[in-house]
C-alpha positions as a Markdown table, in Angstrom:
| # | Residue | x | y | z |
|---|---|---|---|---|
| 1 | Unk | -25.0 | -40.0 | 27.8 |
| 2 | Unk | -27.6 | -37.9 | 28.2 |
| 3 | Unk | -30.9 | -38.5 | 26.2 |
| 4 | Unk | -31.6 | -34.3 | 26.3 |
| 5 | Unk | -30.9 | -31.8 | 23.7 |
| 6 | Unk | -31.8 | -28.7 | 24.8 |
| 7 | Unk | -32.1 | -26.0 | 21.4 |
| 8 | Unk | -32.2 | -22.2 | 21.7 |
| 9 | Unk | -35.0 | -20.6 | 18.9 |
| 10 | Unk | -36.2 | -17.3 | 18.3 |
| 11 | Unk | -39.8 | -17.2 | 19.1 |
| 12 | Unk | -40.6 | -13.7 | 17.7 |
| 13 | Unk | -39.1 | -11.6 | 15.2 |
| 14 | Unk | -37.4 | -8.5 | 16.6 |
| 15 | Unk | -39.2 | -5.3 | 15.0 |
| 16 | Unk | -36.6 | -3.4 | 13.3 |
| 17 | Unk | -34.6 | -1.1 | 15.2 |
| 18 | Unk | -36.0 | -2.7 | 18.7 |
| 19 | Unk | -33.8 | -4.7 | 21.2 |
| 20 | Unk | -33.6 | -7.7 | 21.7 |
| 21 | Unk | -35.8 | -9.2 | 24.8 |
| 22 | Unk | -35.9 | -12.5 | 26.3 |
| 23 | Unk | -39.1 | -12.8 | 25.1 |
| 24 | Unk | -37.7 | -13.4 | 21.9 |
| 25 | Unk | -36.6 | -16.8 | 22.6 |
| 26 | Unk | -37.6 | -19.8 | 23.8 |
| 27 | Unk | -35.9 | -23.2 | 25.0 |
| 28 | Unk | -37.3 | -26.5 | 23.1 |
| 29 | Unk | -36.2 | -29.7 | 24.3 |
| 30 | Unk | -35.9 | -31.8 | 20.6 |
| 31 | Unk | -34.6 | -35.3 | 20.2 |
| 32 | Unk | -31.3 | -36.4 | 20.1 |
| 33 | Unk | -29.5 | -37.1 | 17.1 |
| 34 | Unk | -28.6 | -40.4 | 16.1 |
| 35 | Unk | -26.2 | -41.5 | 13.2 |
| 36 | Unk | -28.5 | -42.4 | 10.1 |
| 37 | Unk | -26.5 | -45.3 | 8.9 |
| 38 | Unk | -25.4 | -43.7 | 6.0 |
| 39 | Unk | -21.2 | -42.9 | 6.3 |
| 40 | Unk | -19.0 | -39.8 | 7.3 |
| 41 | Unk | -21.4 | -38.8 | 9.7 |
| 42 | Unk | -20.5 | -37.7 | 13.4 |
| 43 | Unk | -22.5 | -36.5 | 16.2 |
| 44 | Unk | -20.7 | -34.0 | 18.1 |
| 45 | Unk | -21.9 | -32.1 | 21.8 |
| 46 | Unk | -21.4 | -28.9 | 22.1 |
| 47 | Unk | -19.2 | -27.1 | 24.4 |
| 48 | Unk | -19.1 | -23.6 | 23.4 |
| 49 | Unk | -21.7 | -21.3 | 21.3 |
| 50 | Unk | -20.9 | -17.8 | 20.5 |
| 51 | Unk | -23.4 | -15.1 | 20.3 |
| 52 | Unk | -22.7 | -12.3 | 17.9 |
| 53 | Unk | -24.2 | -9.1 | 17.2 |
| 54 | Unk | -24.1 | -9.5 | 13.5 |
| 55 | Unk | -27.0 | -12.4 | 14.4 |
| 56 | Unk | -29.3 | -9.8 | 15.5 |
| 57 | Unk | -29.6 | -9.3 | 11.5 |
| 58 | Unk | -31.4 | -12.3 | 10.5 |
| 59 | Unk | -34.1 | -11.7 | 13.6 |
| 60 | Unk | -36.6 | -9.8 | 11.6 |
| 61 | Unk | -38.6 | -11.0 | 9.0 |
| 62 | Unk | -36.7 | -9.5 | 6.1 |
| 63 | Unk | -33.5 | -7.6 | 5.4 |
| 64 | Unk | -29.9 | -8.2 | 4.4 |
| 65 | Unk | -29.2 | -11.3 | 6.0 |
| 66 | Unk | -31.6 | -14.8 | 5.8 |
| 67 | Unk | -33.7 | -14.4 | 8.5 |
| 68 | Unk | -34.3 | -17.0 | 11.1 |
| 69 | Unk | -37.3 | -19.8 | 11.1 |
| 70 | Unk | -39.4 | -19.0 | 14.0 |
| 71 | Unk | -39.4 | -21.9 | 16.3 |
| 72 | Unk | -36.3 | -23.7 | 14.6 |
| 73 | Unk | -32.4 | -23.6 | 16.0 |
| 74 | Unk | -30.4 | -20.4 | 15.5 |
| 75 | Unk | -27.3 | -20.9 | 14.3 |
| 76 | Unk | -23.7 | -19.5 | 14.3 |
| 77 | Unk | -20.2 | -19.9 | 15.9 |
| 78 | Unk | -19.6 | -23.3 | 18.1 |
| 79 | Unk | -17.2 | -26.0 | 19.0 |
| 80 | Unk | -17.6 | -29.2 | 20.6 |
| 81 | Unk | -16.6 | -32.8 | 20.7 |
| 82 | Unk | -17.2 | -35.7 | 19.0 |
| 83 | Unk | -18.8 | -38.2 | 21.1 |
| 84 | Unk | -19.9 | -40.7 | 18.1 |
| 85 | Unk | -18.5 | -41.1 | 14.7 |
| 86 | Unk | -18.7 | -43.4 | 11.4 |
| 87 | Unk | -16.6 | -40.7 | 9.4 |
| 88 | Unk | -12.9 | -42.1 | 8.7 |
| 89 | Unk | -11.4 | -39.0 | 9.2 |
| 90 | Unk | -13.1 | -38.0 | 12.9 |
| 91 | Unk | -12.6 | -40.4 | 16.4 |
| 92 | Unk | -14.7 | -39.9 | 19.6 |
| 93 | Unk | -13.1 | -37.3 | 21.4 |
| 94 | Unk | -12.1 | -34.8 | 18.5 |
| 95 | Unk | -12.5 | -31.3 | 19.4 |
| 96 | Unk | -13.8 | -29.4 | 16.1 |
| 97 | Unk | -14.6 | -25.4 | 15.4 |
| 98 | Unk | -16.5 | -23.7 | 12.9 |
| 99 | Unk | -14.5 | -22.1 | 10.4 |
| 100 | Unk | -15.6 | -21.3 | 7.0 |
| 101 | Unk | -19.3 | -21.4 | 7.7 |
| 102 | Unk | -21.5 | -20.3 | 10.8 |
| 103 | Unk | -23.8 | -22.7 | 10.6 |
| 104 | Unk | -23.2 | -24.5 | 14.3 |
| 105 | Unk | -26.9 | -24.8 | 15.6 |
| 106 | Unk | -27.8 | -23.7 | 19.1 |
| 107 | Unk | -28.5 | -26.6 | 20.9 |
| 108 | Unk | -26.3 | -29.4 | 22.9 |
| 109 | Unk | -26.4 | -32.4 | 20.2 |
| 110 | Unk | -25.2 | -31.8 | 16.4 |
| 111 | Unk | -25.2 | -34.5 | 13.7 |
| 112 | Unk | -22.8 | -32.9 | 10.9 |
| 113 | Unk | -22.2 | -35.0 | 7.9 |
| 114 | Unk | -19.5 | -34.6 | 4.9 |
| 115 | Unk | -20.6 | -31.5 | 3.6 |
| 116 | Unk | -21.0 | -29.5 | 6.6 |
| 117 | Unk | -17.7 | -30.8 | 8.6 |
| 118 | Unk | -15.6 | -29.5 | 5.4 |
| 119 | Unk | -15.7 | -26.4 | 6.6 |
| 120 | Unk | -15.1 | -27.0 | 10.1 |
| 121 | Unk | -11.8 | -27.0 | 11.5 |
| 122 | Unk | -10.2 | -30.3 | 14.0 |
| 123 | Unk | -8.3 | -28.9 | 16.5 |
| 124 | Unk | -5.0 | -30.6 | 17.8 |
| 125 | Unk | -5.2 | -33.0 | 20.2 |
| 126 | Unk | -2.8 | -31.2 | 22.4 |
| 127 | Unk | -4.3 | -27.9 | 22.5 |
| 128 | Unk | -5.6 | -26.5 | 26.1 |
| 129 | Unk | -9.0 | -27.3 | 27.1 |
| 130 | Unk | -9.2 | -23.8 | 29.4 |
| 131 | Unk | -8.5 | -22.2 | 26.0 |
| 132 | Unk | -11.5 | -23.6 | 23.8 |
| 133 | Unk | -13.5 | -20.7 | 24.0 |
| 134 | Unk | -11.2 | -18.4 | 22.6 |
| 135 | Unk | -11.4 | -20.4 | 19.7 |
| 136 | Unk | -14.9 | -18.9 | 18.9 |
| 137 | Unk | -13.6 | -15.4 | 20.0 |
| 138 | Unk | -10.2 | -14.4 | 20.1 |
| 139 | Unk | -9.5 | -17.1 | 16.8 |
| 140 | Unk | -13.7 | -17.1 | 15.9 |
| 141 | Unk | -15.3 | -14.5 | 13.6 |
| 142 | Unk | -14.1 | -11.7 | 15.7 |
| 143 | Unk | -10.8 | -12.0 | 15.3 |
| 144 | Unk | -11.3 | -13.1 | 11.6 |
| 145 | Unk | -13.1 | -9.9 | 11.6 |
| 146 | Unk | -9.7 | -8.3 | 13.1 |
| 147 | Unk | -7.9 | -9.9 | 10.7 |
| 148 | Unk | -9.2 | -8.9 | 7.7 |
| 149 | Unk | -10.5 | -5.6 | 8.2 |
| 150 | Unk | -6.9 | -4.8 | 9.2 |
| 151 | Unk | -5.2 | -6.2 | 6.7 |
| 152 | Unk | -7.5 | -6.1 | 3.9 |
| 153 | Unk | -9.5 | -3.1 | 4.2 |
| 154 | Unk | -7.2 | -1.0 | 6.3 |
| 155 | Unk | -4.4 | -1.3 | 4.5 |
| 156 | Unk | -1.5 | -0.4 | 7.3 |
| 157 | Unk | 2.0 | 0.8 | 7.0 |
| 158 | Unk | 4.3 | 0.9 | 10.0 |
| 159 | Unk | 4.1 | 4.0 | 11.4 |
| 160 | Unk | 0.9 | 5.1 | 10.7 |
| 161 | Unk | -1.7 | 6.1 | 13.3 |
| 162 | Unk | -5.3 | 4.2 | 13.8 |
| 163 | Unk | -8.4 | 5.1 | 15.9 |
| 164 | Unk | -10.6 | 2.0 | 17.0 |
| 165 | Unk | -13.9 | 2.7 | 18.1 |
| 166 | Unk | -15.9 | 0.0 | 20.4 |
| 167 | Unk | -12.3 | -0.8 | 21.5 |
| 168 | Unk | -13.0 | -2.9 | 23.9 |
| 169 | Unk | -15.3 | -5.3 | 22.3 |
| 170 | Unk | -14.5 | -8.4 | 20.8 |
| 171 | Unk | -13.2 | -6.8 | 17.1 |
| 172 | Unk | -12.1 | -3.6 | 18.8 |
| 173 | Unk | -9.6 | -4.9 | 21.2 |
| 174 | Unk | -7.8 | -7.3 | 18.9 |
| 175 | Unk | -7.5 | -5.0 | 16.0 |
| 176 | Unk | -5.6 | -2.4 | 18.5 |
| 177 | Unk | -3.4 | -5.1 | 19.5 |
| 178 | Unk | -2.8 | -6.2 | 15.6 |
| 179 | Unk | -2.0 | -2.3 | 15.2 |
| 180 | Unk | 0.3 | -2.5 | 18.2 |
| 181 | Unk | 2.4 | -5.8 | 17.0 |
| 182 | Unk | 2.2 | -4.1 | 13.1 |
| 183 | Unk | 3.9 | -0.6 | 14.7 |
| 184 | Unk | 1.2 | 1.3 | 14.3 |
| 185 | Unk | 0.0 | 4.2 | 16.7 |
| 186 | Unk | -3.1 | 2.9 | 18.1 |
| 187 | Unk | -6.4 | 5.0 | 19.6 |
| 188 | Unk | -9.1 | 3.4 | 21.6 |
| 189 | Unk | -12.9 | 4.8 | 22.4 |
| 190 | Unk | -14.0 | 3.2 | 25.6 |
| 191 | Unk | -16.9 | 4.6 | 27.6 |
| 192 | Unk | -15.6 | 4.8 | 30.7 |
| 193 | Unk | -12.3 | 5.1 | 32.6 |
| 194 | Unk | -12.5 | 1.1 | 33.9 |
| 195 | Unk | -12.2 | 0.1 | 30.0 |
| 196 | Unk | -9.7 | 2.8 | 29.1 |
| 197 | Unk | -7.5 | 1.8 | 32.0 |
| 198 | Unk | -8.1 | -2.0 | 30.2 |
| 199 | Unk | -6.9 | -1.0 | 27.3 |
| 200 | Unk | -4.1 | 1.2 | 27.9 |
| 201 | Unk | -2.4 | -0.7 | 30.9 |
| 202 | Unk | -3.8 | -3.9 | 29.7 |
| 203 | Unk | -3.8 | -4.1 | 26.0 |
| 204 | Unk | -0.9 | -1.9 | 25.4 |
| 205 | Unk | -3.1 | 0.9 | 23.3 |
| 206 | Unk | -1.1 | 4.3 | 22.9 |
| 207 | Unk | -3.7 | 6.5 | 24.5 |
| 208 | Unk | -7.6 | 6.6 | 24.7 |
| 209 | Unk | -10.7 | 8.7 | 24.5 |
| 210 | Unk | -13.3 | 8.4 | 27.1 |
| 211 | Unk | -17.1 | 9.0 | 24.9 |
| 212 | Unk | -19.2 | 8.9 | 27.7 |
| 213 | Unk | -21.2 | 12.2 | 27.1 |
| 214 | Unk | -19.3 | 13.3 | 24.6 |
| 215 | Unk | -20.5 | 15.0 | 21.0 |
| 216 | Unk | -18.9 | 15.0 | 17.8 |
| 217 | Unk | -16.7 | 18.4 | 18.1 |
| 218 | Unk | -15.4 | 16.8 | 21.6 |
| 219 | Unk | -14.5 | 13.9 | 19.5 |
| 220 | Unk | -12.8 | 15.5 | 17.0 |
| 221 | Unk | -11.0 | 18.4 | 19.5 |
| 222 | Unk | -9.2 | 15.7 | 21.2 |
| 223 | Unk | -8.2 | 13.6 | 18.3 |
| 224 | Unk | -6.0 | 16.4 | 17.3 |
| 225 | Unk | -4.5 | 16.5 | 20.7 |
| 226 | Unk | -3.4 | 12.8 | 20.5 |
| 227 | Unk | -3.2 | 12.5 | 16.7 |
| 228 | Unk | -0.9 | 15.6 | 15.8 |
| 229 | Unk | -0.1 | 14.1 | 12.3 |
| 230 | Unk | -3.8 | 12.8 | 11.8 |
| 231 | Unk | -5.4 | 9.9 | 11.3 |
| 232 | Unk | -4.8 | 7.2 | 8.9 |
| 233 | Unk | -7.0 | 4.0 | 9.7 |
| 234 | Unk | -10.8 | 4.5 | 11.6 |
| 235 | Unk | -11.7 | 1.1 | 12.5 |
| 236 | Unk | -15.5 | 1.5 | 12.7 |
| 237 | Unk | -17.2 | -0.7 | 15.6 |
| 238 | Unk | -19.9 | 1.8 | 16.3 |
| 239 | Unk | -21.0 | 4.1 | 14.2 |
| 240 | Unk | -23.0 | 7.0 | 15.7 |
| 241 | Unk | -22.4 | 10.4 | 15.5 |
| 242 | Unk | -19.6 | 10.6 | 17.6 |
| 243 | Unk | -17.6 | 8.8 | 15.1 |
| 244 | Unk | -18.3 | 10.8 | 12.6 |
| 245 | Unk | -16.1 | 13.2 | 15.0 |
| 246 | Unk | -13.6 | 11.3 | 13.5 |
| 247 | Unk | -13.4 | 12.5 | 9.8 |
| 248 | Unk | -12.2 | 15.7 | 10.4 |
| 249 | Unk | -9.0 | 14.1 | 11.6 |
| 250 | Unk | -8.4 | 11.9 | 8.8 |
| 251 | Unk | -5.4 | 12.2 | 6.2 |
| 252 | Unk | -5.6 | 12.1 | 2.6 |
| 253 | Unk | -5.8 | 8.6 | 1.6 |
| 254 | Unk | -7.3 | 7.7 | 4.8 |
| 255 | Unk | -8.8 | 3.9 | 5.3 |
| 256 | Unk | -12.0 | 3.2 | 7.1 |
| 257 | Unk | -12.9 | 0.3 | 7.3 |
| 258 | Unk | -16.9 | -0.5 | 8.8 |
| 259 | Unk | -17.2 | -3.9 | 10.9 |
| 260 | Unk | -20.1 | -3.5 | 12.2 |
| 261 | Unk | -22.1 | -0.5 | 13.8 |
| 262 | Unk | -23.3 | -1.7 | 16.6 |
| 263 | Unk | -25.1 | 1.7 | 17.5 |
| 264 | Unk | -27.4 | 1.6 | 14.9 |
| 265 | Unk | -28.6 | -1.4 | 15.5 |
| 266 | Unk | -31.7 | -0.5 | 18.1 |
| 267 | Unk | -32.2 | 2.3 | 16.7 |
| 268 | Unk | -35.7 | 3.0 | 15.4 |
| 269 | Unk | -34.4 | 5.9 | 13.4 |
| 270 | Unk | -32.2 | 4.5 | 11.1 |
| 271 | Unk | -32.2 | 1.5 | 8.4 |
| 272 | Unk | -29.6 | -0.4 | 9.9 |
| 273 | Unk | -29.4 | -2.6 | 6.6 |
| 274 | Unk | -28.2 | 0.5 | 5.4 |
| 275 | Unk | -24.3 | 1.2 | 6.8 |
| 276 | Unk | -23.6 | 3.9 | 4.0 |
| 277 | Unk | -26.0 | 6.6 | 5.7 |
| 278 | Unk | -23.6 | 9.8 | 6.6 |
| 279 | Unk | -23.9 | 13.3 | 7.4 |
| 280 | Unk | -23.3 | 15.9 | 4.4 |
| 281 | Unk | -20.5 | 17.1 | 5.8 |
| 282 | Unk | -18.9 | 14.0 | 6.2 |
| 283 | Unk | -19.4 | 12.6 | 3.0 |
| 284 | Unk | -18.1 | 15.6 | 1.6 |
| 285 | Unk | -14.8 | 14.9 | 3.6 |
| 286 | Unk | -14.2 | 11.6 | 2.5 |
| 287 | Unk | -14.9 | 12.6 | -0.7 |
| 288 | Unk | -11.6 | 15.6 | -0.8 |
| 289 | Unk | -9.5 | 13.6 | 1.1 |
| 290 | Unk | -10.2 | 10.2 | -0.4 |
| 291 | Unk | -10.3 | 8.4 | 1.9 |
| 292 | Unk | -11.4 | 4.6 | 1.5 |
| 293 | Unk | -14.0 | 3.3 | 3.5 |
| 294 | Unk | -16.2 | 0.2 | 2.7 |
| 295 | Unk | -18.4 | -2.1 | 5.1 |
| 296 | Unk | -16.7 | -5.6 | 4.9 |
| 297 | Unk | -18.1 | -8.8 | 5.3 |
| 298 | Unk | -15.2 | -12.0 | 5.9 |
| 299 | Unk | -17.2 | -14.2 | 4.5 |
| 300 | Unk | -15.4 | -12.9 | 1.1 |
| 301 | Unk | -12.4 | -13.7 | 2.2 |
| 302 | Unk | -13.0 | -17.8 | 3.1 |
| 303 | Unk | -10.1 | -18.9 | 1.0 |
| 304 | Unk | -8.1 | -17.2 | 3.5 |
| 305 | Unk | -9.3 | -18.2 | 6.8 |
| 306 | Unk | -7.2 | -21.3 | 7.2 |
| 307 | Unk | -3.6 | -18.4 | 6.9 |
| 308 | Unk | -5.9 | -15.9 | 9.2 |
| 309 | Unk | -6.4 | -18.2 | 11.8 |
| 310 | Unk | -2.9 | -19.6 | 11.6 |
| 311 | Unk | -1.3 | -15.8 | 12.3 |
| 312 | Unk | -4.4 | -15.6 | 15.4 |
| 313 | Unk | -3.4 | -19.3 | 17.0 |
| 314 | Unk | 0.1 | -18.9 | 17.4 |
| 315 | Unk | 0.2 | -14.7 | 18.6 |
| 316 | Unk | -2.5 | -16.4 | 20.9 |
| 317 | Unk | 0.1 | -19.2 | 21.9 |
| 318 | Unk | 2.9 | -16.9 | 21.8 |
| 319 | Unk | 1.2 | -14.5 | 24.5 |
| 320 | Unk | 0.5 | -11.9 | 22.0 |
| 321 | Unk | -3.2 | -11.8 | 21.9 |
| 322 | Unk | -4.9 | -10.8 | 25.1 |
| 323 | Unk | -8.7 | -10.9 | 25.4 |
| 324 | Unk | -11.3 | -11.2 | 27.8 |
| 325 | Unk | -14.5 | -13.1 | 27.7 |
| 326 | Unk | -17.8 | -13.1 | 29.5 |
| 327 | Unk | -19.0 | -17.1 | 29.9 |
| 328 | Unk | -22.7 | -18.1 | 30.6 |
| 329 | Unk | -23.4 | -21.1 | 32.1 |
| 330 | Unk | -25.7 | -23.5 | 30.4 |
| 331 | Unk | -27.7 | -23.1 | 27.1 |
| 332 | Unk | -30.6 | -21.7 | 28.9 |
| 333 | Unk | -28.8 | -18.2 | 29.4 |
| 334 | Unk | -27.9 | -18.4 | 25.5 |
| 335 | Unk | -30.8 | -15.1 | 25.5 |
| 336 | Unk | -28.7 | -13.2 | 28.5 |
| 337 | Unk | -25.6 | -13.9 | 26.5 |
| 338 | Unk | -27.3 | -12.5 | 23.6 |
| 339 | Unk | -28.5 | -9.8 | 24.7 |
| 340 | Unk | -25.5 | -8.4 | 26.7 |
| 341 | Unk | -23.6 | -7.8 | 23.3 |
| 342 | Unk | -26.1 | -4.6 | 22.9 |
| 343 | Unk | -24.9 | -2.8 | 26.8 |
| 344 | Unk | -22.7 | -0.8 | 27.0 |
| 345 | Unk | -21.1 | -2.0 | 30.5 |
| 346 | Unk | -20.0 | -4.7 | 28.6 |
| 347 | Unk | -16.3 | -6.2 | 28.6 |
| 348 | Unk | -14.9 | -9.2 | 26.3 |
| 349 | Unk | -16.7 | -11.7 | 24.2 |
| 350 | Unk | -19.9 | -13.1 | 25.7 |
| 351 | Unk | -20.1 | -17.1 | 25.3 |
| 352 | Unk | -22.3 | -19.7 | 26.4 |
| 353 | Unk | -20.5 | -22.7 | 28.0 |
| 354 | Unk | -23.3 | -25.7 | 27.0 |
């Protein structure tokens, strides 16, 4: 067993509404673990780590999220494998998953005692090695996201129409195909033809709008071509102006519910700790129609994970669930992984195989 244990820290905060850069980070070489002697102690190697866009957040100083230490682990979405235990309840060999808490640190050797595996999930012994990355993508915190902004914030009822923005990212592309198996009317925004092609032919979405070089007004002209009886749900990815193109289509009692908006966040021009900035206009629409719309967090929904990933496992089993993902090998191209999430040529969930 290798004596290594390679860790991914950020090195520099990112000034607010900058990119991130590989200069950012840096790869430490730290000592590692080793059982304390206490009990209910494992130390687990990692397999997968999941970079999310949500992390870019804590990479400044201050703001809405606890930032980062400089210099120590980042930490978020992981599984991996048990390779030494003293814990009653864990063997060598058991696969586990974060669940409740994104707290899996960024480097190739964990030691997680009591409190910290309570909130991690053991996967069955039976389950499909090929498939444990989807566990911290299709079943992670994306499609926990999904989940709950769909059910919780949108609110569906067979029949009804939805738009998706960022469609075919992570969130995006599951959501649609929760719309689809709920009956609803689904609408993708892709940015090019390649992804609409993906998720029409693919994915099963309804129809889609290309935004490449679009503005608001062409946003909001062809909604009413493929929405005729409006809009009911806007799952917000994105943000930007060209979804505000989307009010206009929105019925009375219309849901929006606000993931994340991914376009805000390197940009210099905007507070993006601030997700409630919107045009005049707007506001004044959501405002007659009242419509619902709310920024969600699923970390206030935790009592619920265990059902939520139940209903995600088995569409995922069932064939259901389709989703693509972007694997970088080794911990060293944790950075590339990273920073991929913010182009806009990419496809699927980006994951670092460790």
């Amino acid at each position: 067993m290798s004596s290594s244990n390679k860790a991914i820290a950020l090195k520099e905060y990112i000034e607010p509404g900058a990119a991130p850069q590989k200069f950012n980070f840096e790869t430490k070489t730290l000592k590692r673990p080793e059982l304390t002697g206490g009990d209910k102690e494992v130390i687990v190697q990692s397999l997968y780590l999941s970079v999310d866009p949500y992390m870019k957040l804590q990479m400044k100083s201050e703001g809405l999220f606890k930032p980062f230490v400089l210099g120590d682990p980042l930490y978020g979405c992981g599984i991996g494998r048990v390779v030494e235990s003293n814990h009653p309840n864990y063997c060598e060999n058991d696969v586990i998953v974060t669940l409740k808490e994104w707290d899996w640190p960024t480097q190739e050797y964990v030691l997680f005692n009591q409190s910290n595996l309570s909130s991690k999930k053991k996967i069955p012994a039976d389950f499909d090695p090929k498939k444990y990355s989807s566990l911290i993508g299709c079943l992670g915190l994306p499609g926990l996201t999904a989940y709950f902004g769909f059910f919780q914030h949108g609110k569906p009822k067979a029949g009804e129409t939805m738009v998706v923005s960022g469609a075919t990212g992570t969130v995006g592309s599951i959501v649609g195909q929760i719309g689809k198996l709920f009956g609803l009317t689904v609408v993708g925004f892709a940015s090019n033809q390649d992804k609409a092609d993906y998720l029409k032919n693919e994915l099963g979405f309804d129809d889609v709008i290309i935004t490449k070089n679009t503005t608001r007004e062409d946003i909001t002209r062809e909604l009413k071509q493929k929405c005729p009886s409006g809009v009911d749900i806007y799952f917000d990815n994105v943000g930007g102006e060209v979804g505000n193109g989307v009010y206009s289509c929105m019925n009375r009692n219309g849901r929006v519910p606000i993931s994340v908006q991914i376009s805000r966040y390197n940009d210099s021009h905007v507070n993006e700790n601030n997700f409630d900035e919107t045009p005049d206009d707007v506001a004044a629409i959501i405002k007659d129609r009242s419509i619902y719309r709310e920024f969600f967090f699923v970390n206030s929904s935790k009592s619920d994970f265990d059902t939520a990933f139940d209903y995600l496992f088995n569409n995922l089993n069932q064939g259901n669930l389709k989703f693509k993902e972007n694997i970088y090998d080794g911990i060293e191209k944790w950075s590339d992984a990273f920073i991929s999430n913010f182009e806009s040529q990419k496809t699927g969930k980006a994951v670092v195989k460790v």
